[in-house]
C-alpha positions in Angstrom: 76.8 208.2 304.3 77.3 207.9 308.3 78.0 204.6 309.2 75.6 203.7 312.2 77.6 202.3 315.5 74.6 199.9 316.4 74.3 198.7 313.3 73.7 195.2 314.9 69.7 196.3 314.8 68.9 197.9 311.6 68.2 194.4 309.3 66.4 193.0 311.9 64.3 196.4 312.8 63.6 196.7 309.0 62.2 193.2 308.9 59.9 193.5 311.4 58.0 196.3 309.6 57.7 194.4 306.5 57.0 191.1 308.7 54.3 192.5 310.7 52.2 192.4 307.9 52.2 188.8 307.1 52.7 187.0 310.4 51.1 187.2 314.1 52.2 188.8 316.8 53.0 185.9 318.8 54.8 184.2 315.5 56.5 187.9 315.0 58.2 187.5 318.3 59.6 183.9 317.8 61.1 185.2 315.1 62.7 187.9 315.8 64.3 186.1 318.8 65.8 183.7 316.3 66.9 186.7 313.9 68.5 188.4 316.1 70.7 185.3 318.0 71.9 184.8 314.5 72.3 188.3 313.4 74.9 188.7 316.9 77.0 185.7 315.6 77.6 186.8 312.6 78.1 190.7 312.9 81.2 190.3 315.3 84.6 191.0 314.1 85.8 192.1 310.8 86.5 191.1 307.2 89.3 191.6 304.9 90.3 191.7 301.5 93.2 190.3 299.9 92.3 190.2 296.2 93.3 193.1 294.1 91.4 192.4 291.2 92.6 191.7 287.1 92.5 193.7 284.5 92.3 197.6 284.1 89.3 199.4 283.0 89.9 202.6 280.8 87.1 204.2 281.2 87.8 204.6 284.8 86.4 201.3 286.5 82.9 199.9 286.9 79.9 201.4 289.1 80.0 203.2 292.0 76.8 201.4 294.1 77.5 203.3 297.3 78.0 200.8 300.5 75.8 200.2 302.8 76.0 201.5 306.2 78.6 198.6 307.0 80.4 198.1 303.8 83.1 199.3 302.3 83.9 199.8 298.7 87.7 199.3 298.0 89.1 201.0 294.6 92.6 199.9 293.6 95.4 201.3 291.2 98.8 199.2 290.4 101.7 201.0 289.3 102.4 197.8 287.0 99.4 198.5 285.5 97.4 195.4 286.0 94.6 196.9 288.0 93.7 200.3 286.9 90.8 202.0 288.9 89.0 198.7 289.7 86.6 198.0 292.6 87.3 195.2 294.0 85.1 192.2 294.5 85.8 191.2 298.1 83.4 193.1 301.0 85.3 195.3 303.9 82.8 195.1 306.9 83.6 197.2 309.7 83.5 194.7 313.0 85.1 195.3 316.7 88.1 192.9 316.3 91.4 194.5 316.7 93.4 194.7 313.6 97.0 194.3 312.4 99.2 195.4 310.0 100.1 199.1 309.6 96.7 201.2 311.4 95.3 204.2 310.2 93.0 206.4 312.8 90.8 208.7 311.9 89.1 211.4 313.8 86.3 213.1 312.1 86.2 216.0 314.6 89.3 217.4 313.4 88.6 219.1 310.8 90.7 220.9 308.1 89.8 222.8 305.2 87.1 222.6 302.7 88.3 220.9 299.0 87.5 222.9 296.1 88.6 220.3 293.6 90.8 218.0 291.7 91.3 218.4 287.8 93.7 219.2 284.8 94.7 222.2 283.3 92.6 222.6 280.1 95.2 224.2 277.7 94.0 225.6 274.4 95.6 222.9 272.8 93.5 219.9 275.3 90.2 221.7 273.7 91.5 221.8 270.2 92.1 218.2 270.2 88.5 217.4 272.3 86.5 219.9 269.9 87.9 217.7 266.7 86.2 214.6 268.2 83.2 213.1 266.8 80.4 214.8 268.0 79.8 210.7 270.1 83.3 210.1 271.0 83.2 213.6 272.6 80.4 213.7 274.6 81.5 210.2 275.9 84.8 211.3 276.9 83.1 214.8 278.7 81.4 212.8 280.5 83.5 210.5 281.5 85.9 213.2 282.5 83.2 215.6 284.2 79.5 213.9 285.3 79.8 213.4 289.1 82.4 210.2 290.7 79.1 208.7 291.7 78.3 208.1 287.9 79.3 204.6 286.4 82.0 205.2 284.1 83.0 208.7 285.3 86.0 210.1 287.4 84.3 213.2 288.7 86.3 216.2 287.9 85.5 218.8 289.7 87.9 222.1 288.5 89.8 222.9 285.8 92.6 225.5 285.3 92.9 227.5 281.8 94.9 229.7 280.2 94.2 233.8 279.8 95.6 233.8 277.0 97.7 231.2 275.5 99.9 229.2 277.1 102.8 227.3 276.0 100.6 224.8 275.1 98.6 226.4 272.3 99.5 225.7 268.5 100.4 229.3 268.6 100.9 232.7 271.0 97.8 235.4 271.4 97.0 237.7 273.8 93.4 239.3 273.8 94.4 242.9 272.4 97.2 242.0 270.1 98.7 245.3 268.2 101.0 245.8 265.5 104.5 246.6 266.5 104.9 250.2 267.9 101.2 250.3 268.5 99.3 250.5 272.0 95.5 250.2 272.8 95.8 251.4 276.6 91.7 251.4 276.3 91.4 248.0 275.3 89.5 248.9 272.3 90.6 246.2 270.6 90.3 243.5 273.0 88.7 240.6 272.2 88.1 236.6 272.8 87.7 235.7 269.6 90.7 232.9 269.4 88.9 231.4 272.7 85.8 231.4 270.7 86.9 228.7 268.9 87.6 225.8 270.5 88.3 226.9 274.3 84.8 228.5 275.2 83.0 225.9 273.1 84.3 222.6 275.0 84.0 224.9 278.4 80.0 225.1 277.5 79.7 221.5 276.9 81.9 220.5 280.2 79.4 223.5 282.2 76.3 221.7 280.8 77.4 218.1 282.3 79.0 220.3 285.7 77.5 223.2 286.5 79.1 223.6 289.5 82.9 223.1 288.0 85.6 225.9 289.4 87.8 227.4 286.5 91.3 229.0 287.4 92.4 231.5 284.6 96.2 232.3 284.4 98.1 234.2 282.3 101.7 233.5 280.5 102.2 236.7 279.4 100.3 240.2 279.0 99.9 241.6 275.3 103.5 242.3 274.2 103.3 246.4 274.0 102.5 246.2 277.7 106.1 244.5 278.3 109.5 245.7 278.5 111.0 243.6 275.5 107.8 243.9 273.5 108.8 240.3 273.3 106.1 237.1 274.2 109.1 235.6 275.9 110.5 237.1 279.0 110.3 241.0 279.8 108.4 242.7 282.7 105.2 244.8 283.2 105.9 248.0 282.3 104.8 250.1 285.3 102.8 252.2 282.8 100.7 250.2 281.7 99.8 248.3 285.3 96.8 250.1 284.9 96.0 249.2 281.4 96.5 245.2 282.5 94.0 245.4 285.5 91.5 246.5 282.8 92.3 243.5 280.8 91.8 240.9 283.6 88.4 243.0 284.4 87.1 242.6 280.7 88.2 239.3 280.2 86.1 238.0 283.4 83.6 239.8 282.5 83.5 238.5 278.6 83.9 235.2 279.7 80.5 235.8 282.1 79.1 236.8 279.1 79.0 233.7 277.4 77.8 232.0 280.4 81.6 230.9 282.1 82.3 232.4 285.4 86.0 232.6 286.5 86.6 231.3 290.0 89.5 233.0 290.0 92.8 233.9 288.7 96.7 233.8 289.5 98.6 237.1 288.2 101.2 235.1 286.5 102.4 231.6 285.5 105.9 230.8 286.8 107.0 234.4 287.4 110.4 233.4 287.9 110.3 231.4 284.5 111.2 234.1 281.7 112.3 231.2 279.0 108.9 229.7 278.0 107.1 230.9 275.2 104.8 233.0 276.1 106.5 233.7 279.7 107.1 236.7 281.7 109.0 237.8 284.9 107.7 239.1 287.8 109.1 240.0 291.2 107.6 239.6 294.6 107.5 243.3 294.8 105.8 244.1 291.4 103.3 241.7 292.0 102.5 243.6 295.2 102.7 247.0 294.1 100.2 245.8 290.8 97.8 243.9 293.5 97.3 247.0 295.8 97.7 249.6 293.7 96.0 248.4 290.5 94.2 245.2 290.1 92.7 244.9 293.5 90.6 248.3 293.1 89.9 247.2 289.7 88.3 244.2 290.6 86.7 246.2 293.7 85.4 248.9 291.2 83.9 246.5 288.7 82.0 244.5 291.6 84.2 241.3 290.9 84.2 238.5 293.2 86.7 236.5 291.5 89.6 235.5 293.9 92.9 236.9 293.2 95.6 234.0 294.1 99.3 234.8 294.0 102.5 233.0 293.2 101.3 230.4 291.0 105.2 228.8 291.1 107.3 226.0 292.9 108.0 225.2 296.3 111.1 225.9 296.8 110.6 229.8 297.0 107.8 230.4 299.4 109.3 233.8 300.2 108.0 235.2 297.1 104.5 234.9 298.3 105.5 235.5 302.3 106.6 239.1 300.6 103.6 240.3 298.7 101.0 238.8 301.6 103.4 241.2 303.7 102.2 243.5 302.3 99.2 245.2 304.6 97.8 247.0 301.5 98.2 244.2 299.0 96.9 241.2 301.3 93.1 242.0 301.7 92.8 241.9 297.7 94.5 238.4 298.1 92.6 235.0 298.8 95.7 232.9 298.8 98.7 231.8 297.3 99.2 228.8 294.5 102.4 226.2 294.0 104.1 224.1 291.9 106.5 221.1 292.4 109.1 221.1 289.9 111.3 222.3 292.6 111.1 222.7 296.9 108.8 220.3 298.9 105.1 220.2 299.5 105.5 221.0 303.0 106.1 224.5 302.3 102.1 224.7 301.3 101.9 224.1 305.2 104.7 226.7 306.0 103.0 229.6 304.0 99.5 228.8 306.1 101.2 228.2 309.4 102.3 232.3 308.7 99.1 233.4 307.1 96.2 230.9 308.2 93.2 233.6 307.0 94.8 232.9 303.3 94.2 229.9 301.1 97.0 227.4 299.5 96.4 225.8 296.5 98.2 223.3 294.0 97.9 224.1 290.4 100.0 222.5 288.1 102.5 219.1 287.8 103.3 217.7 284.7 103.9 214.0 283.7 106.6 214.0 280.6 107.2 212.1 278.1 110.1 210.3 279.5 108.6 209.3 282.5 107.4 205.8 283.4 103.9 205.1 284.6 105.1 203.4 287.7 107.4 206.1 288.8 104.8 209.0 287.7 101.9 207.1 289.4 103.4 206.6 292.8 105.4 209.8 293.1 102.3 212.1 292.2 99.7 210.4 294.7 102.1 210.8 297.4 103.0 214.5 296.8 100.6 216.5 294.6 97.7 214.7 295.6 98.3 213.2 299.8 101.3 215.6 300.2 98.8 218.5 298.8 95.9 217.9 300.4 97.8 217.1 303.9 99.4 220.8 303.4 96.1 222.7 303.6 95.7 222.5 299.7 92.2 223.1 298.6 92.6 221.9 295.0 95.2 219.6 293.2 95.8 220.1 289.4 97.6 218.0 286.9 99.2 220.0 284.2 97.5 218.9 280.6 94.4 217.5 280.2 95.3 215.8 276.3 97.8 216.1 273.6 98.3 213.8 270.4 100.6 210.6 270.2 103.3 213.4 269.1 103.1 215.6 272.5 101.3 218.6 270.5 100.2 221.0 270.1 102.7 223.8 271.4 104.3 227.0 270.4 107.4 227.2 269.0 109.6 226.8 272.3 106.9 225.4 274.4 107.1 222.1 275.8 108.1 219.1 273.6 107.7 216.3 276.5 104.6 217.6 278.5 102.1 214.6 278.5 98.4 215.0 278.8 96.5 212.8 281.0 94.7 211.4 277.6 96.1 211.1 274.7 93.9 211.7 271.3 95.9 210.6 268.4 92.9 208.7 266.5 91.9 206.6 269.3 91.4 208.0 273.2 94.3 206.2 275.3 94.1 207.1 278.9 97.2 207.9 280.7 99.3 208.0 284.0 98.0 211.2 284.5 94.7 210.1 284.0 94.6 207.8 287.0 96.6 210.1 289.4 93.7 212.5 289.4 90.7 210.0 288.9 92.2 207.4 292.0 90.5 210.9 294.2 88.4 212.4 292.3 85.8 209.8 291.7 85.4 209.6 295.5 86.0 213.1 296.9 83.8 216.1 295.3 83.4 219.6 295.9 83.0 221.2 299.3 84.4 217.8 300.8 86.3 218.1 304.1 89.3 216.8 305.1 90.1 215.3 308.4 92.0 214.2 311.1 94.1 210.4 310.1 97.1 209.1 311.4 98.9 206.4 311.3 101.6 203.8 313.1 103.1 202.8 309.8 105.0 205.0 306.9 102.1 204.6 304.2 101.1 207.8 303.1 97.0 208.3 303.4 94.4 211.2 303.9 90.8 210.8 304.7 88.1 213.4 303.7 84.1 213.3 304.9 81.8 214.1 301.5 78.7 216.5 301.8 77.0 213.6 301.6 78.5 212.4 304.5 80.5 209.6 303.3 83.9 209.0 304.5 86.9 208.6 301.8 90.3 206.9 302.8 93.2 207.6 300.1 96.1 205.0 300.9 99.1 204.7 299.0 101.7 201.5 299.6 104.8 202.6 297.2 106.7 200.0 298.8 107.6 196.6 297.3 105.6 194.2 299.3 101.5 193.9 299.8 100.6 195.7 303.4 98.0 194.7 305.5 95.7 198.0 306.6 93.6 198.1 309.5 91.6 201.5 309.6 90.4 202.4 312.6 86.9 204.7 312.5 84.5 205.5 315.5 85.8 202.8 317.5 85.5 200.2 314.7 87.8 198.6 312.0 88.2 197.1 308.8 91.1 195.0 308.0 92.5 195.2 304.7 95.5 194.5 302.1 96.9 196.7 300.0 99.3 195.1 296.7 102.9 196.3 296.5 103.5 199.8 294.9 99.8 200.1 294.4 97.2 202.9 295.8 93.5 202.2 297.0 90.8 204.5 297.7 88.4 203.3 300.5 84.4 204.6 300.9 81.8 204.2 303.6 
């Protein structure tokens, strides 16, 4: 909601049209005079809060009563894992006074671009585990994942990235037209969905039915295996024959999935194409890609009156010449809506790099794992500041946690697929929520769909963005990693609220 600069009338003006009723005019204006002398003391300046709550709450905090025009809710995570997605008690009132601390100004007319979303990758294995729920314990935890932020209880996930095909995280590899060895179906006759059908496209209904409005990313680790070089699931290339064969394949699988009601956002062409070692994996050069794009999949898309976007890259940060060359490409780049990253390797500013070149194409951020190894603290803290501020700061429109669930022994996965790769739940007899969890929920509770991002800066070093919701709230993501509590003042339309932020800790402001 906008927050009104002369808000110093809107009590009293709403009094008087429920007070006119009871009292005389002449009483009427006695007391307004005397509402409104005290109303003017007590509006000036600003509050602040200092408490940081106890206790976590699993299933991602309490209620989300929206502010009032003044007030500002205040939503806290420690890394020490104390408070854990907990509104906090003390009001934030916006006032005149000048603030101190570290100050954060935003500037709503700057503008940026438009979010799509903040989710998990749903791997085969995530619905396999969901889908063997209780029929209760599973439509508790969809909703909790997946009603709207503004729902008690829920942390708003809004897009979700799966696998076409399996991905290293299935309890074993598939492709969609599987053939015996020395066997080809170049017409796809055999293609077919049926090992999505049973657990994949089932918990995808139930998540649709709760969010309609969710965007699904489908990407590929590897193409059936007589399409590849090896004839292997691990490694090989695209045979250039059959670049023809694979378009068809990304057609009919969009269009089987629409079938049954699920419509594909969009897809990348390949997961990790410079990662041959996973199981299933494949390689992929800047200059194939391109060549398949404009040649091949781009007219097959045009042909078959697809709308889904067609996203490249869909790897880490640290080579951002891979997709410089294939939107180079004059004949490739039209097909292309934009280009997708991981950070296992680079920086996030190369996000802003690739748009400073190409600003007609999108970025996005797609996949980061937590592992097994990892500590909640360091996890927690490293991840807000680069896949979720550094993302969205570098143009992202989405930000994507790798696994949405896995059991208390880091499976399912094929044989060579990751051991360590740890899901933001974990289902293993009971539902335990985990670092992952609260990276994603600490934004996506607050900040939906077709949000905006804007203009914030700061005098200090903590890391923050700020968005304006469709609904025309404003959302302030702040993150203090360092070891001492730091006093906030954010600066909005002329006005401020003063706040304090705990050591190594990161809070989510809303107006």
């Amino acid at each position: 909601m906008f927050f009104k600069t002369a808000t110093i009338y809107t009590k009293p003006i709403y009094l008087f049209t429920r007070m006119k009723k009871i009292v005389s005019n002449a009483g009427l204006i006695l007391m307004m005079a005397a509402f409104l002398a005290v109303q003017c003391n007590c509006s000036k300046g600003s509050s602040s809060s200092t408490g940081s709550g106890s206790g976590g709450s699993g299933s991602g905090g309490g209620g989300s009563t929206p502010p009032s025009n003044d007030d500002v809710s205040f939503w806290v995570t420690k890394a020490d894992q104390s408070v854990l997605l907990q509104k906090q008690t003390s009001l934030l009132a916006f006032g005149s006074a000048s603030g101190t601390g570290q100050t954060i100004t935003l500037d709503s007319t700057q503008m940026y671009q438009t979010v799509d979303g903040f989710g998990y990758t749903l791997t085969g294995g995530s619905a396999t585990l969901i889908n063997a729920l209780n029929t209760t314990d599973k439509n508790n935890l969809l909703n909790e994942l997946f009603a709207p932020g503004t729902n008690s209880g829920s942390i708003g996930v809004s897009y979700l990235r799966i696998s076409l095909g399996a991905s290293d995280l299935n309890a074993s590899v598939y492709s969609y037209d599987d053939m015996p060895t020395g066997q080809t179906d170049v017409n796809l006759n055999n293609f077919s969905l049926a090992w999505d059908t049973v657990d994949v496209i089932p918990v995808l209904k139930q998540i649709l039915a709760i969010n309609p409005n969710i965007k699904i990313l489908a990407s590929p680790w590897s193409p059936p295996v007589w399409m590849k070089t090896n004839g292997s699931t691990i490694g090989g290339s695209l045979q250039t024959i059959y670049y023809d064969a694979y378009s068809k394949y990304f057609v009919k699988y969009i269009q089987a999935m629409k079938a049954r009601g699920i419509t594909v956002d969009a897809i990348t062409i390949q997961n990790e194409p410079q990662n041959p070692g996973n199981n299933p994996s494949m390689s992929m050069t800047a200059t194939e890609q391109a060549n398949f794009i404009k040649n091949n999949l781009g007219p097959a898309f045009q042909s078959a009156g697809l709308t889904t976007k067609i996203i490249i890259w869909d790897h880490n940060c640290d080579h951002p010449d891979y997709p410089i060359t294939v939107l180079s490409d004059a004949a490739a780049k039209p097909f292309i809506n934009g280009s997708a990253f991981h950070l296992y390797a680079g920086d996030i500013s190369a996000l802003n790099s690739l748009h400073s070149q190409f600003p007609d194409k999108n970025v996005y951020f797609t996949e980061q794992w937590t592992g097994s190894t990892g500590t909640f603290s360091g996890d927690f803290l490293w991840h807000i500041k680069n896949v979720v501020i550094g993302s969205m700061n570098n143009w992202s429109k989405n930000a994507l946690e790798w696994n949405l669930a896995n059991d208390g022994g880091f499976n399912p996965h094929t044989p060579g697929g990751c051991t360590q790769c740890k899901g933001a739940i974990t289902l293993d007899g009971a539902i335990n929520r985990n670092v992952g969890y609260y990276i994603i929920a600490q934004i996506s509770k607050f900040v939906p769909m077709g949000s905006v991002r804007i203009n914030s800066y700061t005098t200090g070093a903590l890391s923050n963005v700020a968005f304006k919701t469709p609904s025309g709230n404003t959302v302030v993501l702040v993150l203090n990693d360092s070891a001492s509590p730091q006093t906030i003042t954010i600066v909005s339309n002329k006005k401020t609220i003063t706040s304090v932020l705990p050591a190594a800790s990161a809070g989510t402001y809303v107006w």
